[in-house]
N, C-alpha and C positions, 0 to 999 in steps of 0.2 A: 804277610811279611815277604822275606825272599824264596829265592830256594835255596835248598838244604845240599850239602854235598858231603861225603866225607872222602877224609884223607889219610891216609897209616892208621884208619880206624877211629878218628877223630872227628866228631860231624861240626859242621862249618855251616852260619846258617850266611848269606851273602848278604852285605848291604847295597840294594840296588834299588831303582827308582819304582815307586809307587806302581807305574801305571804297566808296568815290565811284567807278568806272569811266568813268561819263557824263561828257559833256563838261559841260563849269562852264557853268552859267547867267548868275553874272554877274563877270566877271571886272575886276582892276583890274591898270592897270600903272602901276608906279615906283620911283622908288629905294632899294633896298635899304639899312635903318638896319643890318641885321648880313650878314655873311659867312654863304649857304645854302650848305654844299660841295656836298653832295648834291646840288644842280642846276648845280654851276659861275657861283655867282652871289658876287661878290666887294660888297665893303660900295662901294655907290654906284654898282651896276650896276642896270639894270632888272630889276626882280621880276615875274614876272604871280603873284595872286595869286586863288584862288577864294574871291569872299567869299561866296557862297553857300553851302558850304561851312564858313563859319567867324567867318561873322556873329554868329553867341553868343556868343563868347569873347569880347567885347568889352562886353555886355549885363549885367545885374547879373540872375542867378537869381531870378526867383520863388517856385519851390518848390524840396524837397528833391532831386526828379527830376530837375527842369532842372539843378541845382545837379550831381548826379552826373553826369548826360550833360552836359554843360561840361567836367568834372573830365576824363572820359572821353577826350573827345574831345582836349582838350588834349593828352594824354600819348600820343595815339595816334600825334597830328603829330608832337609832341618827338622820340618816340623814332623815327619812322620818318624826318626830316629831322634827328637829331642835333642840336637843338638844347634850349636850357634853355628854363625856360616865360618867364623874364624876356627872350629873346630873341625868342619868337615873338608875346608880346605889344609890344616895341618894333616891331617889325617890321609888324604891323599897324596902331599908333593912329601911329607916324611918317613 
């Protein structure tokens, strides 16, 4: 899965990319716009989220590359946290 972090004693497990093992560089915490099951995180619970990790998805492709590795990387989260890509991007710009 991710890593685990806690916060005011609250452990936080991170949604981050697959292939990522290292602890997330730069991480955010807040409220969850959807239901993560996969981490026990219900809609309006705290999320930590690595956006180091996942700062692309959010960026508009330059090239063909980028564009694939974006595509990539998206499907790799979806499928491993179960969600659609219209979920993982509300989940991030909300």
């Amino acid at each position: 899965m991710g890593t685990t972090t806690v916060v005011n004693g609250a452990s936080f497990e991170c949604l981050q990319a697959s292939e990522n093992q290292a602890a997330c560089e730069h991480r955010l915490y807040k409220r969850s716009a959807v239901p993560v099951a996969l981490l026990g995180v219900s809609k309006g619970d705290a999320i930590c989220i690595c956006l180091s990790d996942l700062k692309g998805l959010t960026e508009t492709a330059e090239s063909k590359v980028a564009q694939l590795e974006q595509q990539e990387t998206l499907q790799k989260i979806t499928q491993k946290y179960q969600l659609s890509e219209q979920e993982l991007l509300r989940l991030l710009r909300n």
